[in-house]
PDB file of N, CA, C and O in Angstrom:
ATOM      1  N   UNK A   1     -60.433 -36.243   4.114  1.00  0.00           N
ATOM      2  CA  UNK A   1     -60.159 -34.906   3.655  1.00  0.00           C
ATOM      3  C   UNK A   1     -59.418 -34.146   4.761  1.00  0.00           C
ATOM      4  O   UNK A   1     -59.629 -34.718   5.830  1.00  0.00           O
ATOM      5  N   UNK A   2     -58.566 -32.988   4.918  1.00  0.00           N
ATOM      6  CA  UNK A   2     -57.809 -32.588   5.349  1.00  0.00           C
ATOM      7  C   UNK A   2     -58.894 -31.136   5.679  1.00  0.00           C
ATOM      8  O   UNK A   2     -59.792 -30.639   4.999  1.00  0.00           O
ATOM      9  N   UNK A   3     -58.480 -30.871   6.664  1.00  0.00           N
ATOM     10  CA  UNK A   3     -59.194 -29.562   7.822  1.00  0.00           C
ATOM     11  C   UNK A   3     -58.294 -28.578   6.631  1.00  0.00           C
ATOM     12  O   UNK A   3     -57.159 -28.732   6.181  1.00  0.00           O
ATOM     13  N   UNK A   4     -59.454 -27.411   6.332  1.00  0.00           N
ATOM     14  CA  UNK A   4     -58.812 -26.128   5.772  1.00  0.00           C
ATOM     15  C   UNK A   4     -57.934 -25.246   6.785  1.00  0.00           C
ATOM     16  O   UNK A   4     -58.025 -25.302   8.012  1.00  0.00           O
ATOM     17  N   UNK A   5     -57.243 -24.590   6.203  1.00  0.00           N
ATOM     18  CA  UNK A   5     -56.262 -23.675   6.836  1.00  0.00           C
ATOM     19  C   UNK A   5     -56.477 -22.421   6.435  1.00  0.00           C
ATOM     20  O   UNK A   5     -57.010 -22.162   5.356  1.00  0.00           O
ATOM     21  N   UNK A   6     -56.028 -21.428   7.381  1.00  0.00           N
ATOM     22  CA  UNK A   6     -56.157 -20.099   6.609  1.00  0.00           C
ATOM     23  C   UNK A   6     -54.588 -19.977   6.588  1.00  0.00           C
ATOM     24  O   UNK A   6     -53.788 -20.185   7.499  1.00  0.00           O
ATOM     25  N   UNK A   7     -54.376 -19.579   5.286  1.00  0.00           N
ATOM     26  CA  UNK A   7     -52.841 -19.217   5.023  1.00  0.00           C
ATOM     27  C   UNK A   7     -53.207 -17.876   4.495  1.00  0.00           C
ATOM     28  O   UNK A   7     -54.359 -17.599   4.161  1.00  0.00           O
ATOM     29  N   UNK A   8     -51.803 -16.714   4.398  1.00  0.00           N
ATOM     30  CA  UNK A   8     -51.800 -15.523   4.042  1.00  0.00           C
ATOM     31  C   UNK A   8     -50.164 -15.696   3.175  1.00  0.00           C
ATOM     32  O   UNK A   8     -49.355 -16.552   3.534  1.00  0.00           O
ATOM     33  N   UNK A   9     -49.943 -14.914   2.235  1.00  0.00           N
ATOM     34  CA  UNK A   9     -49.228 -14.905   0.939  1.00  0.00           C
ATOM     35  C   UNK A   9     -48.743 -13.422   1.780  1.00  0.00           C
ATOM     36  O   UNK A   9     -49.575 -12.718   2.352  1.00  0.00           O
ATOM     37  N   UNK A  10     -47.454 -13.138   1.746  1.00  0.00           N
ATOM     38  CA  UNK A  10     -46.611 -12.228   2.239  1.00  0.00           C
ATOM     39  C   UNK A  10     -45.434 -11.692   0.548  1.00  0.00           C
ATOM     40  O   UNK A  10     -44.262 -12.023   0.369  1.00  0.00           O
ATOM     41  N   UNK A  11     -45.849 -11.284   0.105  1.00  0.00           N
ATOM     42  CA  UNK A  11     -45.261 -11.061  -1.032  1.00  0.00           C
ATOM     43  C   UNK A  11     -45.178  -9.141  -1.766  1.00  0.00           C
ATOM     44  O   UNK A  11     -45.891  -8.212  -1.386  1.00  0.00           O
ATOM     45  N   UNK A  12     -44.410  -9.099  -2.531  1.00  0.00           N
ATOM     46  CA  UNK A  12     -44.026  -7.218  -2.933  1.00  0.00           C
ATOM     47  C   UNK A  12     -43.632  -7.227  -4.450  1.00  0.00           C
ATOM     48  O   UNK A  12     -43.304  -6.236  -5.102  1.00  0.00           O
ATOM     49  N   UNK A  13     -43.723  -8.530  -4.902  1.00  0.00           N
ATOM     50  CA  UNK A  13     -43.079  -8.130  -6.403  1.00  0.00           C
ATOM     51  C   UNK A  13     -44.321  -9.616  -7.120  1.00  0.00           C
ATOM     52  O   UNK A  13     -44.705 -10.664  -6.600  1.00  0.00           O
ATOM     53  N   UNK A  14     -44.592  -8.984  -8.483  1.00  0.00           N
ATOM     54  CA  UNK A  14     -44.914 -10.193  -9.518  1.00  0.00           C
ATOM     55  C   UNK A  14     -43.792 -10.357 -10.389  1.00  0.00           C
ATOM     56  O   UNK A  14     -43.191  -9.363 -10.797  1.00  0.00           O
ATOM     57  N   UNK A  15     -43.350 -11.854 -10.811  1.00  0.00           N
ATOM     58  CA  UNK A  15     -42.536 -12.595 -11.621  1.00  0.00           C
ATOM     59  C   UNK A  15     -42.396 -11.380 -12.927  1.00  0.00           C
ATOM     60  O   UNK A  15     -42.731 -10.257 -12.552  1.00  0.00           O
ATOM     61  N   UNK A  16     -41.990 -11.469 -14.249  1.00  0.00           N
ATOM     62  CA  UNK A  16     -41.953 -11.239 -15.156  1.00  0.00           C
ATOM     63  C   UNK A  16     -42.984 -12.329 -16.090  1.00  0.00           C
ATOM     64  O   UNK A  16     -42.973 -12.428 -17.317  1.00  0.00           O
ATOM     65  N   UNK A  17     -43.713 -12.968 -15.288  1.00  0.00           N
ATOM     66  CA  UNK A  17     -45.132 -14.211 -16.233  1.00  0.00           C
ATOM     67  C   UNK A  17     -46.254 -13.585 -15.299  1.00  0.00           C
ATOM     68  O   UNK A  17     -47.410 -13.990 -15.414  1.00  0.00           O
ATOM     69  N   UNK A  18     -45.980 -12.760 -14.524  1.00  0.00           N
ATOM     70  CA  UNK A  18     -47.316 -11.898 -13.617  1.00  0.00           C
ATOM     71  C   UNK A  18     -47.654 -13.282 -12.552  1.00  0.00           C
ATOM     72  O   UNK A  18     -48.850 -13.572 -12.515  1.00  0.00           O
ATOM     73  N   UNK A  19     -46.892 -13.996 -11.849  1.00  0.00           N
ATOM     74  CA  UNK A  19     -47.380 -14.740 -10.434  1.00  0.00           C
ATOM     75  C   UNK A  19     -46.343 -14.127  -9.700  1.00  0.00           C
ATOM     76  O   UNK A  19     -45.184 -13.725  -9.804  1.00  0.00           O
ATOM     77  N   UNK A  20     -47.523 -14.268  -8.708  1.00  0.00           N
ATOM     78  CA  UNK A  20     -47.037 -13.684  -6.940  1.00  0.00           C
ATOM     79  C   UNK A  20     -45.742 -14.458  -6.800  1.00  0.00           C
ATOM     80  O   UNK A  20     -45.608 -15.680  -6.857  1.00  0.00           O
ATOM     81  N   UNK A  21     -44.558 -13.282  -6.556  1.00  0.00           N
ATOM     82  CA  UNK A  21     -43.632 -14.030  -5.606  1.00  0.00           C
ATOM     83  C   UNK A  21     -43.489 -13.707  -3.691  1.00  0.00           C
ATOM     84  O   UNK A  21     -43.427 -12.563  -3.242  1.00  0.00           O
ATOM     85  N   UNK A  22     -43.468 -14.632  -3.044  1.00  0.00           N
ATOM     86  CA  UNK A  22     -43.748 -14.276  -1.744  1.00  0.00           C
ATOM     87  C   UNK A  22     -43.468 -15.765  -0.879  1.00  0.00           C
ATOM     88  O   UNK A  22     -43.076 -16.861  -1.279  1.00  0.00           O
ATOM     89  N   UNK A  23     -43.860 -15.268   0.491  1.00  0.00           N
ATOM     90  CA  UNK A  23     -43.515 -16.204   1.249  1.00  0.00           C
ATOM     91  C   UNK A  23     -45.205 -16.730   2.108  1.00  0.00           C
ATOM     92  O   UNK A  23     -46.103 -16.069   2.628  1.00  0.00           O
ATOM     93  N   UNK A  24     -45.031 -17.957   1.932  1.00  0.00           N
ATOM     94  CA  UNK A  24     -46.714 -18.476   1.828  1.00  0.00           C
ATOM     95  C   UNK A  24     -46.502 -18.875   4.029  1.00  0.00           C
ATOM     96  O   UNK A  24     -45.803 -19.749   4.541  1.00  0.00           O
ATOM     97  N   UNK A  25     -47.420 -17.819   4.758  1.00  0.00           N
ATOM     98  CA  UNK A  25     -47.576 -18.105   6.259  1.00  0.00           C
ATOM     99  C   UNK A  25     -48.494 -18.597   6.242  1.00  0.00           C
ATOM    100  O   UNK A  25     -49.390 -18.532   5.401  1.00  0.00           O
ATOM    101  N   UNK A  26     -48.386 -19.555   7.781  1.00  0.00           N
ATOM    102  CA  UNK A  26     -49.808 -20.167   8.381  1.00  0.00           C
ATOM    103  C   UNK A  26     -49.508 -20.039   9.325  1.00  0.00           C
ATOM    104  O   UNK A  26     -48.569 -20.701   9.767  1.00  0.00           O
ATOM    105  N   UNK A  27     -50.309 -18.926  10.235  1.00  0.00           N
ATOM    106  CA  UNK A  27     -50.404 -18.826  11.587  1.00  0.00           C
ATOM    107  C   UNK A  27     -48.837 -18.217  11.381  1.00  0.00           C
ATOM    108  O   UNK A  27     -48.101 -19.134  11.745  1.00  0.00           O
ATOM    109  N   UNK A  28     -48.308 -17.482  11.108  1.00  0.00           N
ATOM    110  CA  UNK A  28     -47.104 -16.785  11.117  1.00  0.00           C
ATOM    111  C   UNK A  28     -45.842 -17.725  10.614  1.00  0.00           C
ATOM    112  O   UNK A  28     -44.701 -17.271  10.530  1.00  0.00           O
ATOM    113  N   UNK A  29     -46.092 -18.730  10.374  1.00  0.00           N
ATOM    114  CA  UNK A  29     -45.070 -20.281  10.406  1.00  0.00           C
ATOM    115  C   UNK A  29     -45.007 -20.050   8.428  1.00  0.00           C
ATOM    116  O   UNK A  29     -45.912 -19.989   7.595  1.00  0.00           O
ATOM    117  N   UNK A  30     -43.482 -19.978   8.306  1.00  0.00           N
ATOM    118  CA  UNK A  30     -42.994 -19.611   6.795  1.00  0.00           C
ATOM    119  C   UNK A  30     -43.147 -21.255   6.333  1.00  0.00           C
ATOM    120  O   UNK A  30     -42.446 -22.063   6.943  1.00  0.00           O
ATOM    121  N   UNK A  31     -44.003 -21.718   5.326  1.00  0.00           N
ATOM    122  CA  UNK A  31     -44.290 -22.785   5.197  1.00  0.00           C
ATOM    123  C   UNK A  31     -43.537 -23.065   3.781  1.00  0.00           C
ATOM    124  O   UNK A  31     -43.465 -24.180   3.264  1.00  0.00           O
ATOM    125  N   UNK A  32     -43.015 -21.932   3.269  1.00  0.00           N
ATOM    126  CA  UNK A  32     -42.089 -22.263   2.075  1.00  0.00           C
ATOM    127  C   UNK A  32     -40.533 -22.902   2.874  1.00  0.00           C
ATOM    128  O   UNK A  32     -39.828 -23.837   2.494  1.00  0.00           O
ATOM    129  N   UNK A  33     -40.417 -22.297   3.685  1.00  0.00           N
ATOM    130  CA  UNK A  33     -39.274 -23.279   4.650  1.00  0.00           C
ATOM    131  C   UNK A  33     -39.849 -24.563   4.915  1.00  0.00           C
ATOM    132  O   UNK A  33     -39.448 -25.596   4.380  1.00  0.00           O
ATOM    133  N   UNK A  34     -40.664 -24.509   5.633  1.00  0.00           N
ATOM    134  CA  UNK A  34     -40.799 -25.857   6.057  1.00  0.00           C
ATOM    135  C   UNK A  34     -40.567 -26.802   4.854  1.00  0.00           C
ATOM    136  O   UNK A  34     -39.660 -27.630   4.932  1.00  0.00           O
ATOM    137  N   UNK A  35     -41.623 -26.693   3.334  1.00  0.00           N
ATOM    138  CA  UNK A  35     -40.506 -27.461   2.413  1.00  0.00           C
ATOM    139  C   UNK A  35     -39.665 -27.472   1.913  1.00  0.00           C
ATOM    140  O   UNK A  35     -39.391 -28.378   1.126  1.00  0.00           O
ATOM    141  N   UNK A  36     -38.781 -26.325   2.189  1.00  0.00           N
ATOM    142  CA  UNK A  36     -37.561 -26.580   1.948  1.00  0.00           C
ATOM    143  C   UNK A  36     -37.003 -27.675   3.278  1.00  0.00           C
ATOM    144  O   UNK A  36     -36.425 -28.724   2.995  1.00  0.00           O
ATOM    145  N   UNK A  37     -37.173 -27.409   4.218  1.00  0.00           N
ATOM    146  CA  UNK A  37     -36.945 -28.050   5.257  1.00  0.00           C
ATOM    147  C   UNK A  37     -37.360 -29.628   5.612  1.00  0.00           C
ATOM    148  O   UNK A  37     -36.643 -30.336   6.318  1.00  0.00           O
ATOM    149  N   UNK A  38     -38.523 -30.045   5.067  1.00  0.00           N
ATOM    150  CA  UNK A  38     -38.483 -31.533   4.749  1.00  0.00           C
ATOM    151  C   UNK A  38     -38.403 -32.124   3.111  1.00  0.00           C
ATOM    152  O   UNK A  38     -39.039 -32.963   2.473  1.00  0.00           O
ATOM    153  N   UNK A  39     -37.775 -31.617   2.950  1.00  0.00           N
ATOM    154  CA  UNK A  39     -36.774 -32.253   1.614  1.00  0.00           C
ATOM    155  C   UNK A  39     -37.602 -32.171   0.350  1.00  0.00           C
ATOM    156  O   UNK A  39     -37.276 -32.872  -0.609  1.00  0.00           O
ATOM    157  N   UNK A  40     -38.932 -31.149   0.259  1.00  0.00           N
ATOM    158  CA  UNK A  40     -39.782 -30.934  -0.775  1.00  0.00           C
ATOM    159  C   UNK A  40     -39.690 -29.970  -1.478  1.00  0.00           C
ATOM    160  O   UNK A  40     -40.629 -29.749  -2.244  1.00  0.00           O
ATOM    161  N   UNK A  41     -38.821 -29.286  -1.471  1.00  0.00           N
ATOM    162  CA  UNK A  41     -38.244 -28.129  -2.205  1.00  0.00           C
ATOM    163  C   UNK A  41     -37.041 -27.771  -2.175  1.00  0.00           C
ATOM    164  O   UNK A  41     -36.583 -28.324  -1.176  1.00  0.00           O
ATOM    165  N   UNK A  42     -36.086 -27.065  -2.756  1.00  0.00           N
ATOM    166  CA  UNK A  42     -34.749 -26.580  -2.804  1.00  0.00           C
ATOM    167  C   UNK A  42     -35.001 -25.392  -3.299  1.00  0.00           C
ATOM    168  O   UNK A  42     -35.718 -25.176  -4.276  1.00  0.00           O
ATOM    169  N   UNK A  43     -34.137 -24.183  -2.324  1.00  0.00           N
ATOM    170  CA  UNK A  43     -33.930 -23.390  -2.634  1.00  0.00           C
ATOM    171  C   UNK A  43     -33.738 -22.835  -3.990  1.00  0.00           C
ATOM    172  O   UNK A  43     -32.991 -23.628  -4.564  1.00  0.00           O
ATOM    173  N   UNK A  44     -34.138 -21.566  -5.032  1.00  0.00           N
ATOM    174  CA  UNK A  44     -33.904 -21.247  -6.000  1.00  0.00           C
ATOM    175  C   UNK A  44     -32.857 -20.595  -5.903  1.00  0.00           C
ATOM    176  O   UNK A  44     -32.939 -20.111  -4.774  1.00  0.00           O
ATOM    177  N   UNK A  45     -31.518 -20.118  -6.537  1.00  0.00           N
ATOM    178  CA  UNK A  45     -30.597 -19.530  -5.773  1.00  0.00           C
ATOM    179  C   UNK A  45     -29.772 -18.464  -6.688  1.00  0.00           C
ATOM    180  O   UNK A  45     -28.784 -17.743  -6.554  1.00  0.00           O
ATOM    181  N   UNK A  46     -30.649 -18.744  -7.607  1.00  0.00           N
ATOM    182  CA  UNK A  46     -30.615 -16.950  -8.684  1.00  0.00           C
ATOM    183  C   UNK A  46     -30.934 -15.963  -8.598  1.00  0.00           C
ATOM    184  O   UNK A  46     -30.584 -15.199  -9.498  1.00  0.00           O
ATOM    185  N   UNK A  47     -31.526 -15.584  -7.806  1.00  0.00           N
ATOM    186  CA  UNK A  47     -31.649 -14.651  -7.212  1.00  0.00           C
ATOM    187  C   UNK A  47     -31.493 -13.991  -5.741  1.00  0.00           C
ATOM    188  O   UNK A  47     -32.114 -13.037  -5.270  1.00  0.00           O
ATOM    189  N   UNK A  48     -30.609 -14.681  -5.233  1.00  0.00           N
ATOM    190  CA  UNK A  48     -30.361 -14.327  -3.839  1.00  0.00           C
ATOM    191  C   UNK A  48     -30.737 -12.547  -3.370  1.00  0.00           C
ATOM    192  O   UNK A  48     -31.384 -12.373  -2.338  1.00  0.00           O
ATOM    193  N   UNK A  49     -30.532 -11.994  -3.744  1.00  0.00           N
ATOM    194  CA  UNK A  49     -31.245 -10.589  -3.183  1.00  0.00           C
ATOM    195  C   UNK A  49     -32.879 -10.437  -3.003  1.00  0.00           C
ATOM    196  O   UNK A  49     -33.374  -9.343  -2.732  1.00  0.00           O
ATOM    197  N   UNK A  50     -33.570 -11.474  -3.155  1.00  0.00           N
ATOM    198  CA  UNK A  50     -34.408 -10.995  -3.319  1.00  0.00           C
ATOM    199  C   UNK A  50     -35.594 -11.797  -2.008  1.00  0.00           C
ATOM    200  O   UNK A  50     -36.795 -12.048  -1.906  1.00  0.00           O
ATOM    201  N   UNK A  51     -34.428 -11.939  -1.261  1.00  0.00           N
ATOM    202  CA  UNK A  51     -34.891 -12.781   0.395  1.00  0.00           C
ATOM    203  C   UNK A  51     -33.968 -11.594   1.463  1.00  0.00           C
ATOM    204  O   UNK A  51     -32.982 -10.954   1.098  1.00  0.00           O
ATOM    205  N   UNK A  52     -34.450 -11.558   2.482  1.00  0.00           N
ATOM    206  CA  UNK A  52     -33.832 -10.795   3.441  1.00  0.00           C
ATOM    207  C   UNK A  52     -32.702 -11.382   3.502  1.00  0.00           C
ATOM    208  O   UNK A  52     -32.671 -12.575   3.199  1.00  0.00           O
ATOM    209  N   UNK A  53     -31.457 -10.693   3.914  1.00  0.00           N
ATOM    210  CA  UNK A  53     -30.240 -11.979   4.618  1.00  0.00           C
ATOM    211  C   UNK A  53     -30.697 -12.772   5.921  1.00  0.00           C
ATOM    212  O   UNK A  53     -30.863 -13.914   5.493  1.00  0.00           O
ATOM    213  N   UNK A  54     -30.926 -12.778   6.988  1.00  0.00           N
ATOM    214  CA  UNK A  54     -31.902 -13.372   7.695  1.00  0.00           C
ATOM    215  C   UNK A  54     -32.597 -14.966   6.701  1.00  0.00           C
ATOM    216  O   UNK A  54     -31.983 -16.033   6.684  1.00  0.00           O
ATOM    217  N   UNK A  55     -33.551 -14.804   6.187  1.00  0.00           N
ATOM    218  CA  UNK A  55     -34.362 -15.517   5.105  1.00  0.00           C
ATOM    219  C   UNK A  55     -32.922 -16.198   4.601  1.00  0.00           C
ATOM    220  O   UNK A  55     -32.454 -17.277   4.966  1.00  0.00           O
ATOM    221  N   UNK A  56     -32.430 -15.362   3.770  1.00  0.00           N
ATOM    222  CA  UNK A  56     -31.292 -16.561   3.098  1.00  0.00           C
ATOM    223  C   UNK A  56     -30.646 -17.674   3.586  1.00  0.00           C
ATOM    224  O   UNK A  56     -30.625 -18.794   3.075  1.00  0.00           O
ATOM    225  N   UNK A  57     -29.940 -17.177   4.953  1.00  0.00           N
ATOM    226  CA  UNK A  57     -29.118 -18.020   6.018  1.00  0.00           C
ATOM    227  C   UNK A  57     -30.536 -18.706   6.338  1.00  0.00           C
ATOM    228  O   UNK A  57     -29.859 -18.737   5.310  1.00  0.00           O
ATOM    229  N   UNK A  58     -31.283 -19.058   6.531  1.00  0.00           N
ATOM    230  CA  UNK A  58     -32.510 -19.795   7.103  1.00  0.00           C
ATOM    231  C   UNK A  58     -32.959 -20.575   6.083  1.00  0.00           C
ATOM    232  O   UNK A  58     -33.288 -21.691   6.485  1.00  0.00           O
ATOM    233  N   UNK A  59     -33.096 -20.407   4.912  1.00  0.00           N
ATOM    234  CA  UNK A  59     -33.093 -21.574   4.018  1.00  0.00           C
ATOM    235  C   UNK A  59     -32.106 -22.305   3.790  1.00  0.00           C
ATOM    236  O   UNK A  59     -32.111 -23.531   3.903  1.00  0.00           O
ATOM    237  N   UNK A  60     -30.688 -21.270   3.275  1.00  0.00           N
ATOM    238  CA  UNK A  60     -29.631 -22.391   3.322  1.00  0.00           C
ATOM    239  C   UNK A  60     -29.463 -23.974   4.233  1.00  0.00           C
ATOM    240  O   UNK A  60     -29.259 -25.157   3.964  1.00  0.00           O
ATOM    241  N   UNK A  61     -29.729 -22.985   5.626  1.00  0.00           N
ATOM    242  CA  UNK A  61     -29.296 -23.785   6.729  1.00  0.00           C
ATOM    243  C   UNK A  61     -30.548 -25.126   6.383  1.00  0.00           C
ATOM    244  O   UNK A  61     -30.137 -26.273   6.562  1.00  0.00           O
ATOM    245  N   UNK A  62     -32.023 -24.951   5.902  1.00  0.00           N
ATOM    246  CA  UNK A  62     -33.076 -25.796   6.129  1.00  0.00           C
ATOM    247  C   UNK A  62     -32.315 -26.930   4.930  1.00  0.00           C
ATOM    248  O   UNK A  62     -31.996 -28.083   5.218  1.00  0.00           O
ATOM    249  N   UNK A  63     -32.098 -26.210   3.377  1.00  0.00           N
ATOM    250  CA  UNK A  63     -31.822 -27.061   2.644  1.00  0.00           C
ATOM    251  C   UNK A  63     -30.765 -28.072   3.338  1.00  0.00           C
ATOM    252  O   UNK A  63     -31.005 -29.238   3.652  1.00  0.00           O
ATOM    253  N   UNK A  64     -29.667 -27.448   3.493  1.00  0.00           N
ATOM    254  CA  UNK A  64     -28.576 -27.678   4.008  1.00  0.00           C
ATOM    255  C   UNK A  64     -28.522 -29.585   4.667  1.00  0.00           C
ATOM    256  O   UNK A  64     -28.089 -30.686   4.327  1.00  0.00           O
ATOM    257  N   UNK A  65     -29.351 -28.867   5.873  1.00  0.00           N
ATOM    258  CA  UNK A  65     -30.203 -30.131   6.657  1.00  0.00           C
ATOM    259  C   UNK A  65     -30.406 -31.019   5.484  1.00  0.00           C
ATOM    260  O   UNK A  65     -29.604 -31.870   5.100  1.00  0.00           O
ATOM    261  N   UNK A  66     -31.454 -30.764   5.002  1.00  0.00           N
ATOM    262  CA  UNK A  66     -32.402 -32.016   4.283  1.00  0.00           C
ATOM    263  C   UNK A  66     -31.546 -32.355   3.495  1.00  0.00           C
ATOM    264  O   UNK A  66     -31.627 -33.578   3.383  1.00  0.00           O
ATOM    265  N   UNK A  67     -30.620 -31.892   2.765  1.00  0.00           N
ATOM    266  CA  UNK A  67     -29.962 -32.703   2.089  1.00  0.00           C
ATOM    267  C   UNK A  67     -28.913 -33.606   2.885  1.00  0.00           C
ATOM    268  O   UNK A  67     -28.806 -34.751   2.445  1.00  0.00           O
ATOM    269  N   UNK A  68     -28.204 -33.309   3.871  1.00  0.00           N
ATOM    270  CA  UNK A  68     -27.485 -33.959   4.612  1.00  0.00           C
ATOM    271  C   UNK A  68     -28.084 -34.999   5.452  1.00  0.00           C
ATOM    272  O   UNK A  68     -27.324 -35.557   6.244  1.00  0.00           O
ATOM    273  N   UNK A  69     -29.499 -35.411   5.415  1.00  0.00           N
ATOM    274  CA  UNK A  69     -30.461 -35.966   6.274  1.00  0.00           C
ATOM    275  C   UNK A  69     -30.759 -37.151   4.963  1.00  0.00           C
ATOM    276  O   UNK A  69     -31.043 -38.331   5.168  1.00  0.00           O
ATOM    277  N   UNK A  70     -30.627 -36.569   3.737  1.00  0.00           N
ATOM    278  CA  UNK A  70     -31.434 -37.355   2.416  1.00  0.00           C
ATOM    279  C   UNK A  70     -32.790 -37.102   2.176  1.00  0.00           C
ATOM    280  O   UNK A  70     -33.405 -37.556   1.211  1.00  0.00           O
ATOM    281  N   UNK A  71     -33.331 -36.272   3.175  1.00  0.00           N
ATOM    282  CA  UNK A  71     -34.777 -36.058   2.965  1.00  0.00           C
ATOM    283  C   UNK A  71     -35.293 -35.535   1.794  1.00  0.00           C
ATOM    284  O   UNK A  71     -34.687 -34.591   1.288  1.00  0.00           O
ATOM    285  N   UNK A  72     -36.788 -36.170   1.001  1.00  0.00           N
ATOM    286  CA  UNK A  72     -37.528 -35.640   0.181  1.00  0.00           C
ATOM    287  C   UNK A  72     -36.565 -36.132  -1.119  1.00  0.00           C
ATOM    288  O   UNK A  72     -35.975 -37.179  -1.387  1.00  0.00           O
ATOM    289  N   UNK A  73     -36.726 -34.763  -1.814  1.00  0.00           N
ATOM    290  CA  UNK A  73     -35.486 -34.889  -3.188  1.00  0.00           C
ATOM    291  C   UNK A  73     -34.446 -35.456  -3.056  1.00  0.00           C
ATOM    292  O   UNK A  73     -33.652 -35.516  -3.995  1.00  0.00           O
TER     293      UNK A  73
END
């Protein structure tokens, strides 16, 4: 079994189906990057306003990687 974590949900808006949209931290570490960043997620990219610019360029760049790496997806 895997050691629990305390994670905290950083989020300001619910979907239009009422779930949290936000950015999931552990220990301050944006862990929705990280899978984007090892090849377990891809960016959604319909909505671009709705990430800081900062945030945007920082996923791009993670997807970016993993796909150029082949990682995950």
């Amino acid at each position: 079994m895997m050691p629990r974590r305390k994670l905290t949900v950083d989020w300001k808006k619910l979907d239009r189906y009422g779930r949290v949209v936000g950015k999931v931290l552990q220990q301050g570490q944006d862990m929705n990057r990280v899978q984007v960043k090892r090849g377990m997620a891809w960016i959604y990219v319909a909505y671009p306003k709705e990430q800081t610019p900062t945030d945007g360029v920082a996923y791009a760049d993670a997807e970016r990687m993993a796909r150029t790496q082949r990682l995950g997806l």
